[in-house]
C-alpha positions in Angstrom: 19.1 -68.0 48.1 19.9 -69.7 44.7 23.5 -68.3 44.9 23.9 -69.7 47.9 23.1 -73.1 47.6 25.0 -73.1 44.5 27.8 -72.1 46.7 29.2 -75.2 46.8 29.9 -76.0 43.2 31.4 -72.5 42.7 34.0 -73.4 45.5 35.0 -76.8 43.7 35.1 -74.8 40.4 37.4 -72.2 41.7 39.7 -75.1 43.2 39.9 -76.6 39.7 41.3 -73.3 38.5 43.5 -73.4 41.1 44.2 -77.0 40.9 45.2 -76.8 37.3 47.4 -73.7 38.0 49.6 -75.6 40.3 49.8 -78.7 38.4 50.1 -77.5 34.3 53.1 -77.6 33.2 53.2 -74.5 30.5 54.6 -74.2 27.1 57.3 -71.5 26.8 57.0 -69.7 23.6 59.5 -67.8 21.5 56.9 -64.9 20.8 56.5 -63.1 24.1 52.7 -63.8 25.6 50.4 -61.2 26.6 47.2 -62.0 27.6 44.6 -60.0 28.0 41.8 -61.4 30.4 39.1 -61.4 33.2 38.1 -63.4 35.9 34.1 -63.3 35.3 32.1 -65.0 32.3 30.5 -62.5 30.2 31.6 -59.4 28.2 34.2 -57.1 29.9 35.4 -55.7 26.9 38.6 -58.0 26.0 38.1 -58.2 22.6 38.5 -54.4 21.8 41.5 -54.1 24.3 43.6 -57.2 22.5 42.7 -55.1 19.3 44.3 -52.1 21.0 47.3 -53.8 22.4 47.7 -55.4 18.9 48.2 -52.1 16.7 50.2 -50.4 19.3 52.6 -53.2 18.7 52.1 -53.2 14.9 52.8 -49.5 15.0 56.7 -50.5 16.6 57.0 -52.8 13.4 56.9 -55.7 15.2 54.9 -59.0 13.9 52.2 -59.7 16.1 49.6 -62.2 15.9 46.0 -63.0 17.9 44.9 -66.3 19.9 41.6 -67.3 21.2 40.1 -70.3 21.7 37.1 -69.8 19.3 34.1 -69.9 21.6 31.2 -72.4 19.9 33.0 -73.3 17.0 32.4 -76.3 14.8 36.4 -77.6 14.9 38.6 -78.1 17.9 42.4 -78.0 16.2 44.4 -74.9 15.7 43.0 -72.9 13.1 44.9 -69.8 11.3 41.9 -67.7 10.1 41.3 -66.9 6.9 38.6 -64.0 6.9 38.0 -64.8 2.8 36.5 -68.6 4.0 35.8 -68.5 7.3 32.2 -67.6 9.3 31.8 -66.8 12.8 30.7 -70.6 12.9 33.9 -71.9 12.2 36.2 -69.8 14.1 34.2 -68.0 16.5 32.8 -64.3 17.0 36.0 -63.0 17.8 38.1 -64.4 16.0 36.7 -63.2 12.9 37.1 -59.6 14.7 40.5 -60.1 15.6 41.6 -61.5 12.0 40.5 -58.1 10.3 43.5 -56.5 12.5 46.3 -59.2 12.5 46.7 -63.1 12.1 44.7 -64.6 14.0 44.9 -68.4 15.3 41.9 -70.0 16.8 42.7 -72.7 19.0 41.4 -75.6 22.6 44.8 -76.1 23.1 46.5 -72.5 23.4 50.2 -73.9 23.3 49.9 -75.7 19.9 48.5 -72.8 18.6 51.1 -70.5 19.7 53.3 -73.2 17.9 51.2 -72.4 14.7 51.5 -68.6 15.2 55.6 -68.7 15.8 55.7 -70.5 12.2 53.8 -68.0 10.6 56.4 -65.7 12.4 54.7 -63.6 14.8 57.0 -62.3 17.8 54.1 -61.0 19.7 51.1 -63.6 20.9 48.4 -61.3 21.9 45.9 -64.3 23.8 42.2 -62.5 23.9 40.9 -64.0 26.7 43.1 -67.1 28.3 43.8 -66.3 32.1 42.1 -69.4 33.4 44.3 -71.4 31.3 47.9 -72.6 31.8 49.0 -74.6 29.0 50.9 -71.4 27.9 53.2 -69.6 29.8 52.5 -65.4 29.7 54.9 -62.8 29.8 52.2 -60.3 31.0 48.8 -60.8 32.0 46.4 -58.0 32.1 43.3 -58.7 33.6 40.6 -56.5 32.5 37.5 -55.6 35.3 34.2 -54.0 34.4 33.8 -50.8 36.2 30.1 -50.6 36.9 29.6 -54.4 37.5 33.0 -55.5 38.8 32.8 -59.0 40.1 28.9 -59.1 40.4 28.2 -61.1 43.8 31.5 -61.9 44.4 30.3 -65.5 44.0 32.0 -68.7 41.2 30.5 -70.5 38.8 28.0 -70.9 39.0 27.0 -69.2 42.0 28.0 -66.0 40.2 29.9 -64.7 37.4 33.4 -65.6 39.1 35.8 -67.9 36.7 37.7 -68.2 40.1 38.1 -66.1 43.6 39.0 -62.1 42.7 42.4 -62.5 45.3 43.6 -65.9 43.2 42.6 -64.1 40.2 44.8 -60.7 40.7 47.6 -63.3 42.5 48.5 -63.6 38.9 48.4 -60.3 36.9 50.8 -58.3 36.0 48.3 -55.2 35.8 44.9 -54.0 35.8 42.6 -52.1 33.7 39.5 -50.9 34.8 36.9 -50.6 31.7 34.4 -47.7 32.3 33.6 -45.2 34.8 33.4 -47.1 38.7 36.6 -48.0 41.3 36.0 -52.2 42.4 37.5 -53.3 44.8 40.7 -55.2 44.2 41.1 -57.3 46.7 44.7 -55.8 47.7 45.7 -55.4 44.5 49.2 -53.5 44.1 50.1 -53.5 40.6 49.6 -50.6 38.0 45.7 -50.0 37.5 44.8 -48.3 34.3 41.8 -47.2 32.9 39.8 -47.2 29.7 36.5 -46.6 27.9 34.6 -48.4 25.0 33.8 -45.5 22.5 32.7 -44.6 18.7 33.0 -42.1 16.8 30.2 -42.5 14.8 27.2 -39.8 15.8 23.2 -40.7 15.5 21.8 -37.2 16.7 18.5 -38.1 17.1 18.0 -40.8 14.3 15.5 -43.4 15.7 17.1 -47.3 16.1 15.9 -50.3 17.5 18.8 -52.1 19.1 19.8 -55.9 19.3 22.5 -58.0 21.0 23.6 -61.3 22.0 26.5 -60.4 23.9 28.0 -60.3 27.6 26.1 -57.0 28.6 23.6 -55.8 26.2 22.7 -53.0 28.5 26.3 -51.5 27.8 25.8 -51.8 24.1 22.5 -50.2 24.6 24.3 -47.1 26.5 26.8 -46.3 24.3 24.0 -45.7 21.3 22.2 -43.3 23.6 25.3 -41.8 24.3 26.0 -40.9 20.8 23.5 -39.1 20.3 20.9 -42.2 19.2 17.2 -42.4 20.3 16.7 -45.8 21.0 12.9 -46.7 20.4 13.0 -51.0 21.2 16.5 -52.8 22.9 16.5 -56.5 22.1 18.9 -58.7 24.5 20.0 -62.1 23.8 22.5 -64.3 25.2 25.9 -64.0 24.6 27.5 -65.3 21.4 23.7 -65.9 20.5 22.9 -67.3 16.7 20.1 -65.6 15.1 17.0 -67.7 13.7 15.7 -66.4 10.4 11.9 -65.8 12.4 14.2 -63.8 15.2 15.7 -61.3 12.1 11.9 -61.0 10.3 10.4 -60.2 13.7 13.6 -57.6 14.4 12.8 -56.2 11.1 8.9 -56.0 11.6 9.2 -54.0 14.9 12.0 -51.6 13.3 9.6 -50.7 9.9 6.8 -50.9 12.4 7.8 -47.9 14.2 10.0 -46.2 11.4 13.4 -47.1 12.9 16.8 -48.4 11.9 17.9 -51.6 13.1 21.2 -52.2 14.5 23.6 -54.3 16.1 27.2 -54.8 17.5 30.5 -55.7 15.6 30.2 -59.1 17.2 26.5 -60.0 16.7 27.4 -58.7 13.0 29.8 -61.1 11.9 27.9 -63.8 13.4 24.7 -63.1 10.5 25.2 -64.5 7.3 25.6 -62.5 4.5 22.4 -62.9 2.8 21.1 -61.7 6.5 23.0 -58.3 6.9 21.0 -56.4 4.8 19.5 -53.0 5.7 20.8 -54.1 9.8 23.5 -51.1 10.6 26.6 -51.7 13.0 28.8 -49.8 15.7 31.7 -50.6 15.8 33.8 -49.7 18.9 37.5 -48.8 20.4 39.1 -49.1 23.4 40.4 -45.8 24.4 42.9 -45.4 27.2 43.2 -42.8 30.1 46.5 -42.9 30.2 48.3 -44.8 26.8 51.9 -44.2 27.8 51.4 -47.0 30.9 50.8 -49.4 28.4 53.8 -48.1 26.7 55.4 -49.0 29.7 53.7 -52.3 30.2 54.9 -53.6 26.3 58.4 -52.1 26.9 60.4 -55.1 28.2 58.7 -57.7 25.8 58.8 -55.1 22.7 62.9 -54.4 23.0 63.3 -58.1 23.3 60.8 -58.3 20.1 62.8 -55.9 18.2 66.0 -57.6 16.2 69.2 -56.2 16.8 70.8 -55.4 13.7 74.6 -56.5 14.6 73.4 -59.7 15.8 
């Protein structure tokens, strides 16, 4: 019943998307764009397939740099990250993910910092997250769906989890990638549709761990510790891109001794503590790993040749 009366607003947000879709008039870059994104709020796993899409072009020798807007940080200008200064406050979450892989610009306006990016001489603008917005023009847009909760209630903002309708969504992407086990619907969808898991390779066998998160879906977080091996005694869920009071961490801490457990967290809940608040918390950190890595071979191809110098040029 809530949806539903909330109906109306989600309509009027997804007509803004489209609104601003017809009317932008993009920046055209000289690094070619790909942007990996989703049409729902909340965690679909973006952030580990940028990563992913990031070293497969490092690995061709090509310069490659990150963009994101910087969810909930202080500044609004482009930013280029610098790990060594920087907090999760500052640049965002991700951002301080993304910087440990490649250069990484932070960004509310997505074409001056691809500007930023092209002068620190990247060829490749990997955007995590971005397919809502059209200040930048993308050479490839792969929008990445959750298999298990797809589009939720097929419903906008904020009626449901919807950025904007799944057929105006897909209207615009190049390809598809399906994270996790489950087949969504589509919506007609006729592009390539690949597939890919969030995995670790670190093993628990048994050992006892309270977990915590403030990300898009805990519960997923949650799953992939029982499923290596871990026997989760207390889950703690927050809110996504949630900042940890020092009376949250003591009473984390208190239930973990309290019932002899290790407390840990995820890679982005991590770098949002400070320093003086990671002690004795352990991390897992995840990877994307793909079904089928030669179709994003095939994906990359076109913008990676025209990447590449040619030497009698």
């Amino acid at each position: 019943m809530i949806a539903a009366a909330l109906s109306p607003l989600g309509f009027l947000y997804g007509a803004s998307v489209a609104w601003k879709h017809r009317h932008q008039r993009p920046y055209r870059s000289r690094a070619a764009i790909v942007c990996v994104g989703n049409l729902t709020v909340g965690g679909s796993g973006k952030t580990p397939v940028a990563i992913a899409l990031a070293c497969l072009v490092q690995a061709k020798g090509i310069p490659v740099a990150f963009l994101a807007r910087g969810y909930r940080r202080r500044s609004s200008n482009a930013i280029l990250v610098d790990v060594r200064k920087h907090d999760a406050a500052a640049v965002g979450d991700e951002a301080m993910l993304l910087a440990r892989v490649a250069p990484t610009i932070v960004a509310g306006d997505r074409a001056e910092g691809a500007r930023l990016a092209e002068r620190n001489g990247a060829q490749v603008i990997v955007m995590d997250d971005g397919h809502q917005n059209f200040t930048l023009a993308k050479d490839l847009s792969l929008v990445v769906v959750d298999g298990e909760s797809a589009f939720g209630n097929d419903r906008m903002v904020p009626a449901g989890p919807l950025r904007e309708s799944v057929q105006q969504g897909l209207a615009r992407a190049d390809a598809v990638l399906v994270m996790g086990d489950g087949t969504p619907s589509l919506s007609g969808f006729t592009g390539p549709v690949a597939r890919a898991w969030l995995t670790s390779d670190r093993r628990f066998d048994g050992k006892r761990l309270v977990g915590f998160a403030g990300i898009g879906r805990p519960d997923k977080f949650f799953a992939t510790l029982r499923a290596q091996g871990a026997k989760l005694v207390e889950t703690h869920a927050f809110t996504d891109h949630h900042i940890y009071s020092a009376a949250e961490l003591t009473m984390l801490r208190g239930r973990a001794m309290g019932m002899g457990a290790g407390l840990i967290t995820t890679e982005k809940d991590f770098v949002r503590l400070d320093a003086s608040q990671r002690a004795d918390i352990d991390v897992l950190s995840v990877q994307a790993v793909f079904e089928n890595p030669s179709a994003l071979d095939r994906l990359l191809a076109p913008l990676l040749e025209r990447s590449i110098p040619d030497p009698c040029a």
